[in-house]
C-alpha positions as CSV (number, residue, x, y, z in Angstrom):
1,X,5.7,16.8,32.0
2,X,2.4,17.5,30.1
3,X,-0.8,18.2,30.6
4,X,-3.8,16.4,29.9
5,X,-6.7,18.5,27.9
6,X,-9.0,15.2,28.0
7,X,-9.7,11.9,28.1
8,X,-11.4,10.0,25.4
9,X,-14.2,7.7,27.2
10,X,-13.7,3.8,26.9
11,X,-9.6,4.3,26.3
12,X,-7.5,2.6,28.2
13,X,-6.1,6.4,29.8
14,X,-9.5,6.5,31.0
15,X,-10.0,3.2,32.4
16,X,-7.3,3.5,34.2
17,X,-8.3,6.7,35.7
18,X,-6.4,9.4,34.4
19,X,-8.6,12.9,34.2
20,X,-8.9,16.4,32.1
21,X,-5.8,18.4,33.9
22,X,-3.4,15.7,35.0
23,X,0.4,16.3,34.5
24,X,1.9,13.6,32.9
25,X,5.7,12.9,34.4
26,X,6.7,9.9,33.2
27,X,5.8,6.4,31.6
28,X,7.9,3.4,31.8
29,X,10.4,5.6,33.5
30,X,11.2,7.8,30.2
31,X,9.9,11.8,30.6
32,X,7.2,13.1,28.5
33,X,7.8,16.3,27.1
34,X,6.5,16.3,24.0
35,X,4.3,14.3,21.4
36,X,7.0,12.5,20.3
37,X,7.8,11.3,23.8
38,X,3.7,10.8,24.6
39,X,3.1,8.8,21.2
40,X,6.2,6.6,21.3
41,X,6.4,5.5,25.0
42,X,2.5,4.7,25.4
43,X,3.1,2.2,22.2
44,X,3.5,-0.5,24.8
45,X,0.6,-2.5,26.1
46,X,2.0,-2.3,29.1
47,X,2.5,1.2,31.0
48,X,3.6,2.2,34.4
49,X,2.1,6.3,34.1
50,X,3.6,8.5,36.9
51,X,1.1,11.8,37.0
52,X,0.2,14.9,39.2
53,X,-2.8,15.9,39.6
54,X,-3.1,19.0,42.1
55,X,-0.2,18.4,44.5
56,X,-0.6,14.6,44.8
57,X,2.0,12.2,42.7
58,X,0.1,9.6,41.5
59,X,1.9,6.0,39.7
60,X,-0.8,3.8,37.8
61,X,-0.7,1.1,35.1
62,X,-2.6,1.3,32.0
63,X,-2.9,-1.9,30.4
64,X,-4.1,-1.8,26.3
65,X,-3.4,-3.6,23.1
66,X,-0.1,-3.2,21.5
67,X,-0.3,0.4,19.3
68,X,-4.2,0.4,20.7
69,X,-4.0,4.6,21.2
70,X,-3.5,5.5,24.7
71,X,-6.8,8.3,25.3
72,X,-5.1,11.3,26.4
73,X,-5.6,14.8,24.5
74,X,-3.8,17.5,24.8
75,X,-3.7,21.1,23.5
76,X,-2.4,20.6,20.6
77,X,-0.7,17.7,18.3
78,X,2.8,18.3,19.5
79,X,1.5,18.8,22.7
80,X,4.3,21.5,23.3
81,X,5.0,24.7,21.4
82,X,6.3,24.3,17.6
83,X,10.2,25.5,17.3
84,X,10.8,28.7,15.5
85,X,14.0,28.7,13.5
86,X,17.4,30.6,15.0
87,X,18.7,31.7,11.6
88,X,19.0,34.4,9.4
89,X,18.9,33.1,5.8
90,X,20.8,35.3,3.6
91,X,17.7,33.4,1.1
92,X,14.8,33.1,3.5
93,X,11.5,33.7,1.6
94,X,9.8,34.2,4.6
95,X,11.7,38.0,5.1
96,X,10.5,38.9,1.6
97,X,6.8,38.4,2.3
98,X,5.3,41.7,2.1
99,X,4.1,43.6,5.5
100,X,0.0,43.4,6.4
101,X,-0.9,39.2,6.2
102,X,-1.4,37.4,9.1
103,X,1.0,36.6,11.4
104,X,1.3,32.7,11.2
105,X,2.9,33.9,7.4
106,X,5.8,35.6,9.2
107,X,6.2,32.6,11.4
108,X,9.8,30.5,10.5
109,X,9.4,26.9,12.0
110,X,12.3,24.6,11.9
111,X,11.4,21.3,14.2
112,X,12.5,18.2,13.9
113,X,9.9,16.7,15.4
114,X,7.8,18.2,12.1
115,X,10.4,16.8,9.8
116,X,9.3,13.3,11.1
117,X,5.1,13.9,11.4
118,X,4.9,16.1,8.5
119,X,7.9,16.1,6.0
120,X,8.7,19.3,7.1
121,X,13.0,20.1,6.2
122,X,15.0,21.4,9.3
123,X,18.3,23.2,9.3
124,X,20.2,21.1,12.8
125,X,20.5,24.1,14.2
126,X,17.9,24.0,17.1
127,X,19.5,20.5,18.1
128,X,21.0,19.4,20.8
129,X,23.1,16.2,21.0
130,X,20.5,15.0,23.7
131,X,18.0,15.6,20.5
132,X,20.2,13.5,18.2
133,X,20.7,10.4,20.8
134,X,16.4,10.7,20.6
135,X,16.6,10.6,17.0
136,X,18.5,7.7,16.9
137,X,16.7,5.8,20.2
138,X,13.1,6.4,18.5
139,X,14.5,5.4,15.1
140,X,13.1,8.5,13.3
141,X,13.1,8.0,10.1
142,X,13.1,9.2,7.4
143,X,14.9,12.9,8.7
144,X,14.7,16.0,6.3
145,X,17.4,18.2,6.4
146,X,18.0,22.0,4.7
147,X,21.4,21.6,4.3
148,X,22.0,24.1,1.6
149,X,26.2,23.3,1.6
150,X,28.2,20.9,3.2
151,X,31.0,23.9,3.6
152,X,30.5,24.6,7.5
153,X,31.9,28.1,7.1
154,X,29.7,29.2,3.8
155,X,26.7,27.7,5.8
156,X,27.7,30.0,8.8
157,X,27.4,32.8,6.2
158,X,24.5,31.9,4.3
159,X,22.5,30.9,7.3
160,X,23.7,33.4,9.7
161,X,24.2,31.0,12.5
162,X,27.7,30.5,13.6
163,X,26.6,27.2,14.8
164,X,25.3,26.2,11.3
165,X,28.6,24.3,10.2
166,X,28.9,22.6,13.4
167,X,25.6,20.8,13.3
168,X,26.7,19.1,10.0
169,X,28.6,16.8,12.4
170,X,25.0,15.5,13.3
171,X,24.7,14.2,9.8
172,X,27.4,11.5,9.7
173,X,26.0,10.5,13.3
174,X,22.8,10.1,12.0
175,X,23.9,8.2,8.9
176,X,26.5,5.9,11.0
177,X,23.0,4.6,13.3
178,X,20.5,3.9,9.7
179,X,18.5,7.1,9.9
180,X,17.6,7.9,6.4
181,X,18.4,11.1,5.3
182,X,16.5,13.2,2.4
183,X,18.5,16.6,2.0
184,X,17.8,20.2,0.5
185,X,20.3,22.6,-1.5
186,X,18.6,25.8,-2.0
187,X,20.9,27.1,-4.6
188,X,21.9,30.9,-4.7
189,X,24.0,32.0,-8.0
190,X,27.2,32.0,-7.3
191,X,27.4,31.5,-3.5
192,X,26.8,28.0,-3.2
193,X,26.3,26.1,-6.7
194,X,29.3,25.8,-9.3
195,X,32.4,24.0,-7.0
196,X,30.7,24.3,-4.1
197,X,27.7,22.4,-5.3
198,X,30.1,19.8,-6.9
199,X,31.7,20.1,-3.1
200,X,28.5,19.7,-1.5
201,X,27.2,17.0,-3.6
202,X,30.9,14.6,-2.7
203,X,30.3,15.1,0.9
204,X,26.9,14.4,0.9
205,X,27.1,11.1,-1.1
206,X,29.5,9.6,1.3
207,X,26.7,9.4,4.0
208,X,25.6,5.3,4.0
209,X,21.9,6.8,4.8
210,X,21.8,9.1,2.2
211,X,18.7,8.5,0.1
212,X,18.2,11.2,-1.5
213,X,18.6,15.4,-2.4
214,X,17.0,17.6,-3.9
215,X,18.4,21.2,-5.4
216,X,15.9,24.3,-5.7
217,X,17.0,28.1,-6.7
218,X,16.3,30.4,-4.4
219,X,13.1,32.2,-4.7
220,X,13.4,35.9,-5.0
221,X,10.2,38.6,-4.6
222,X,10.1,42.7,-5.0
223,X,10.2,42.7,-1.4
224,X,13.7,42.8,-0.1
225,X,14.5,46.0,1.1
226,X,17.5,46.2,3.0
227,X,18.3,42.3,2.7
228,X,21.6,40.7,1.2
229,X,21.7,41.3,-2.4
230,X,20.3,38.1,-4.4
231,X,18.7,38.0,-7.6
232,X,16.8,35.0,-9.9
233,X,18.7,32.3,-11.1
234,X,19.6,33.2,-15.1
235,X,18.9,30.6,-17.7
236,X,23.1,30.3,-18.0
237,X,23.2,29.8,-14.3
238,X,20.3,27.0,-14.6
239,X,22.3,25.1,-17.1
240,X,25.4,25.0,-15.5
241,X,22.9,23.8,-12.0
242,X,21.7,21.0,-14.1
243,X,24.7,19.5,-16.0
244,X,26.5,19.4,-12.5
245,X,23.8,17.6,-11.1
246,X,23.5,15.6,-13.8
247,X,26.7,14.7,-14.1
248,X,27.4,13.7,-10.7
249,X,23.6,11.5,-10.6
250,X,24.8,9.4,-13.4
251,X,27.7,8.2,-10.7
252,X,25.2,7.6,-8.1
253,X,23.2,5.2,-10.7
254,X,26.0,3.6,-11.7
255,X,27.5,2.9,-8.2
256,X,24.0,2.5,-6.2
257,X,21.2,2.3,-8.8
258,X,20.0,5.7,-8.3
259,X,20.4,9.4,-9.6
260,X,20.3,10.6,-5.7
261,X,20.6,14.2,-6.8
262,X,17.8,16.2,-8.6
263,X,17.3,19.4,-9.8
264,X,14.0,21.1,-9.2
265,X,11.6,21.0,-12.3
266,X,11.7,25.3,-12.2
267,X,16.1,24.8,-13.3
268,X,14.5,23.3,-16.1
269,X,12.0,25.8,-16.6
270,X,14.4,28.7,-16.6
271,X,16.7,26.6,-18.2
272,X,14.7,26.5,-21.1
273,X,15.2,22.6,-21.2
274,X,12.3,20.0,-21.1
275,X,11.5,18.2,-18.1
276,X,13.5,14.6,-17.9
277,X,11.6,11.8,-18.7
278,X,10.1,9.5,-15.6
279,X,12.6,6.9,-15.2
280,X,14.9,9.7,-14.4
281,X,13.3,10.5,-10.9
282,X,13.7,6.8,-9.6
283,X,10.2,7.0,-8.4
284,X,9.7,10.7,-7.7
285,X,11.4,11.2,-4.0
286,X,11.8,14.6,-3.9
287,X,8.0,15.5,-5.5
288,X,7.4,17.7,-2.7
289,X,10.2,19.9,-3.4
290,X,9.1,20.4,-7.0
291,X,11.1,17.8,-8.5
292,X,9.7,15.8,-11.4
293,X,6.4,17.3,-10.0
294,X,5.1,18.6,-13.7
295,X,6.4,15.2,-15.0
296,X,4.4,13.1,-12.6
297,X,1.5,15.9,-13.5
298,X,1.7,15.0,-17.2
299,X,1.9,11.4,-17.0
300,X,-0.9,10.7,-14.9
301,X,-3.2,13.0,-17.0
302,X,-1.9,11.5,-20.1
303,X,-3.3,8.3,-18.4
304,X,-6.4,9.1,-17.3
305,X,-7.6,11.1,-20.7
306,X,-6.6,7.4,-22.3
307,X,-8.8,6.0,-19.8
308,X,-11.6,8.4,-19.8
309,X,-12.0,8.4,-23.8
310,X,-12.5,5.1,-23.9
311,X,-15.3,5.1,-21.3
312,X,-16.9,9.1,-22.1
313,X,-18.4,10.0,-25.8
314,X,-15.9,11.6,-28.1
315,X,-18.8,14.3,-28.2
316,X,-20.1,14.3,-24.7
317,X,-18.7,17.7,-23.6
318,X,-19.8,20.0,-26.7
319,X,-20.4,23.6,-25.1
320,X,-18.3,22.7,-21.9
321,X,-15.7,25.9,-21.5
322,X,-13.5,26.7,-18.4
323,X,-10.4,28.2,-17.9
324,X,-6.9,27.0,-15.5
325,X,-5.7,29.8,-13.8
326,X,-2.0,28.8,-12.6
327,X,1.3,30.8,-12.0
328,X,3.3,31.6,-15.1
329,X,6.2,28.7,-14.4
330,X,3.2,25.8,-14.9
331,X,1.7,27.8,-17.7
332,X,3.3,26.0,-20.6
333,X,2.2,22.5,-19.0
334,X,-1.0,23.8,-18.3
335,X,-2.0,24.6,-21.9
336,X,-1.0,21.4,-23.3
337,X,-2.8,18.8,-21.1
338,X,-5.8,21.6,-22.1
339,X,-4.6,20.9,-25.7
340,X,-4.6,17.3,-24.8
341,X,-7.9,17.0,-23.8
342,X,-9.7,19.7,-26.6
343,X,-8.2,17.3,-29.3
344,X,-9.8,13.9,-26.9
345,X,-13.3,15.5,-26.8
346,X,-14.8,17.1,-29.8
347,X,-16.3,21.0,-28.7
348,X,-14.5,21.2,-25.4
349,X,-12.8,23.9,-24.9
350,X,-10.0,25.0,-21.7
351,X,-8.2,27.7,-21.4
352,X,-5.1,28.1,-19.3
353,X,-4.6,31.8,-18.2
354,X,-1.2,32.7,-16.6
355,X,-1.5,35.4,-13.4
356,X,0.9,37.8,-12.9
357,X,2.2,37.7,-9.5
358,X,2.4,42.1,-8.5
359,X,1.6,40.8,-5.0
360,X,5.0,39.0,-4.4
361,X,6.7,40.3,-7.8
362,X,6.5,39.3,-11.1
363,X,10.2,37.2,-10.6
364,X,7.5,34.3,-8.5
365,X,5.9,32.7,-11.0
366,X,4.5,29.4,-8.9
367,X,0.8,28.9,-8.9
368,X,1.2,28.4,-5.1
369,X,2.0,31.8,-4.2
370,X,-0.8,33.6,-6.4
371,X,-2.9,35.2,-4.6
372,X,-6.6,36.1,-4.6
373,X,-6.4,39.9,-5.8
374,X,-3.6,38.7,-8.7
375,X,-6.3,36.1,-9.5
376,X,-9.5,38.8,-9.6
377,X,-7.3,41.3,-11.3
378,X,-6.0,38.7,-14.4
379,X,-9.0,37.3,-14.7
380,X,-12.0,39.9,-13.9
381,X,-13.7,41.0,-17.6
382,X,-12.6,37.9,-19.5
383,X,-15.2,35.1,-20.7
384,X,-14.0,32.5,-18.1
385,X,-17.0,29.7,-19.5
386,X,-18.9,27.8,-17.0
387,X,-16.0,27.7,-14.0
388,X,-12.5,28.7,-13.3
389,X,-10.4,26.2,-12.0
390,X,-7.4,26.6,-9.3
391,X,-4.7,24.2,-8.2
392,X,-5.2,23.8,-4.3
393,X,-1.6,25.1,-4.0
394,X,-3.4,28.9,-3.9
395,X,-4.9,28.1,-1.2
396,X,-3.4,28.5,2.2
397,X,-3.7,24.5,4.2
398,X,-6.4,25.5,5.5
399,X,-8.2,25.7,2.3
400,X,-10.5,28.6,2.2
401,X,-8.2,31.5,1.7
402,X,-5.6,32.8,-0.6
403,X,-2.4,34.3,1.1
404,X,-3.7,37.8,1.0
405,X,-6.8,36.8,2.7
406,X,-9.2,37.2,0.2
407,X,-12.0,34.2,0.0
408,X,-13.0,31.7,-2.5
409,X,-16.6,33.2,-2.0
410,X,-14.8,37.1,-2.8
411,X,-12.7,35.5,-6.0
412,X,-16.1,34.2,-7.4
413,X,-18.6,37.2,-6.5
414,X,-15.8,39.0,-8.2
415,X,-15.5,36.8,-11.6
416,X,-19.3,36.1,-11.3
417,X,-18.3,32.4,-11.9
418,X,-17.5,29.3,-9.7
419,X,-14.2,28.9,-8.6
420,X,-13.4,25.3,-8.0
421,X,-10.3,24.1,-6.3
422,X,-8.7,20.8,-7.8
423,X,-6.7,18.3,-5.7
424,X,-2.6,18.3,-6.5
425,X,-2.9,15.2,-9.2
426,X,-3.1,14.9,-13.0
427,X,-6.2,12.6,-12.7
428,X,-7.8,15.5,-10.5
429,X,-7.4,18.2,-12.8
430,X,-8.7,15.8,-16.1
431,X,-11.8,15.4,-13.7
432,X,-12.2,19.4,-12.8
433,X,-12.0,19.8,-16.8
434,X,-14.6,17.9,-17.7
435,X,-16.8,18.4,-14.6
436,X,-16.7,14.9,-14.2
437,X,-16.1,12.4,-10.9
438,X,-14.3,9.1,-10.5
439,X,-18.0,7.3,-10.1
440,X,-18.4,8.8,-13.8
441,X,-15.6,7.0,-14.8
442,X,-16.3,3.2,-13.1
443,X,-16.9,1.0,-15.7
């Protein structure tokens, strides 16, 4: 059961009686536990609630629209505590954060029930088979899954779960009742790319559900003290990563009309290679693991600065200056939309500054894990122009503070300049450049 926090007035909850502290048992005979059991049985319009309230059972019908929202509130969105994660990732970033941030950094959540709200990626291992028959009764779907290798005894080891290789059972289940399935192989050299990739990569194609999976190196900082003994994925390494994968996807596209498999745009970065061209990401599925993320990037900037010079005066922005801080990986991509744009707008000028990550180690190089003191100390003395701009990626999701804690407000008392933080797209950051909105733009 749950408990009701409120009741939203004029909802059909609150017509029908049900009050601040009430325990909800049941509705339409099925338990509530959690917010997937509250949001997916009170979808009906009509809904026999079983409650507590004090000692007294209570049964009720609410009567609403069909998917009108039901009225109760509750403590939090899940309604019950979020899962933590059982393992003990040979790879885990989250063990190389460095001692002194706040807690929620340190916290490992691996919930399915966040795979489905939130796109979060889950490992199996905190499942139950009463979990999976849910799975499959609410149709949840898509599921992410962190599967890393389909070889149960080298997941064992590089998870440190000797149930790890067991729960890949849950996959073909999954796949043989239509749940879609989007899957992550965070690679480590040598432990679970080369065959076992190629190993990985059979198995996983022979699920029916099986849209698509994404393969990321494992991200390595200074702080790692007494873990298992990993380092950054060389640029020989990358290759090999990306013509396996390669080679494999051009099977999926001939067999189902897609690649399937991708490797992460930072393969291709240490790989020395340029990204793959757009109609090689079959509509960008894995984007929010950083594949074909700096291709989308370029592409919709190279579209908007079209649209925008036709609209804005060549000369419009003489004396504009600002500079695009971002993490060394994105620096090279960075500079050239700047380049882009300078040769679009006569007098503009943007320049892209790279910061060195001390914080975490100079071996992270992603703009999403630079951190306000990195920022201050790459950037403090230098003429900046009128602004600096930052991806929103350096901002933790809260969106006023970097990961070490220090505020926008600090960053720009400390630069004596405005630090502006620019939405995730290509169009976004073309706007921040030229201090411009989308209502400049309407024609």
């Amino acid at each position: 059961m749950v408990t009701v926090k409120s009741v939203e007035k004029g909802s059909p909850a609150f017509k029908a009686g049900i009050k601040a502290d009430d325990k909800l048992i049941s509705v339409n005979g099925s338990a509530i536990n959690d917010g997937l059991d509250y949001y997916f049985y009170t979808a009906d319009p009509v809904l026999r609630v079983v409650l507590l309230r004090g000692a007294e059972e209570i049964s009720l019908t609410v009567r609403k629209q069909p998917y009108e929202a039901f009225g109760a509130e509750f403590e939090t969105y899940l309604i019950d505590k979020q899962k933590s994660c059982r393992n003990n990732c040979i790879f885990c970033f989250i063990d190389q954060n460095p001692k002194g941030m706040r807690e929620t950094v340190y916290f490992k959540d691996d919930d399915e029930r966040m795979s489905f709200l939130h796109g979060n990626y889950v490992t199996m291992t905190n499942l139950k088979d009463s979990d999976i028959e849910r799975i499959i009764k609410m149709r949840i779907t898509p599921l992410n899954v962190s599967v890393h290798t389909m070889n149960p005894a080298l997941r064992c080891k590089m998870m440190g779960n000797r149930f790890a290789g067991d729960v890949l059972r849950y996959l073909t289940e999954l796949s043989e009742h239509g749940i879609a399935i989007n899957a992550q192989l965070v690679l480590c050299e040598g432990i679970n790319d080369g065959a076992e990739l190629v190993y990985s990569m059979e198995k996983l194609y022979e699920l029916k559900s099986l849209q698509s999976v994404s393969a990321v190196p494992v991200g390595v900082t200074a702080h790692r003290e007494g873990l298992y003994p990993l380092k950054p994925y060389t640029k020989e390494g990358a290759l090999r990563v990306i013509e396996d994968i390669k080679a494999f996807s051009e099977k999926c596209l001939s067999e189902r009309g897609a690649r399937m498999f991708y490797a992460s745009d930072e393969f291709y970065l240490t790989a020395g290679l340029p990204i793959p061209e757009e109609d090689e990401y079959d509509g960008y599925p894995q984007l929010e693991n950083g594949v074909g993320m700096l291709r989308n990037h370029l592409e919709e900037f190279r579209a908007e600065l079209d649209y925008a010079a036709d609209i804005l005066p060549a000369d419009g922005f003489k004396g504009r200056r600002v500079t695009v801080a971002t993490g060394y990986a994105a620096f090279e991509h960075i500079r050239a939309l700047a380049a882009m744009a300078e040769d679009r707008f006569v007098g503009f000028k943007c320049e892209a500054c790279p910061v060195r990550n001390d914080f975490f180690g100079d071996t992270v190089t992603v703009s999403g894990l630079v951190t306000g003191g990195d920022l201050i100390k790459t950037l403090a003395g230098r003429d900046l122009g009128q602004e600096v701009l930052i991806p929103c990626n350096m901002l933790r999701h809260e969106g006023d503070l970097f990961l070490d804690g220090v505020s926008l407000k600090e960053a720009e008392d400390a630069l004596g300049v405005p630090v502006t933080v620019v939405d995730a797209g290509g169009a976004d950051l073309l706007h921040a450049m030229l201090g411009v909105n989308e209502e400049d733009l309407e024609i």
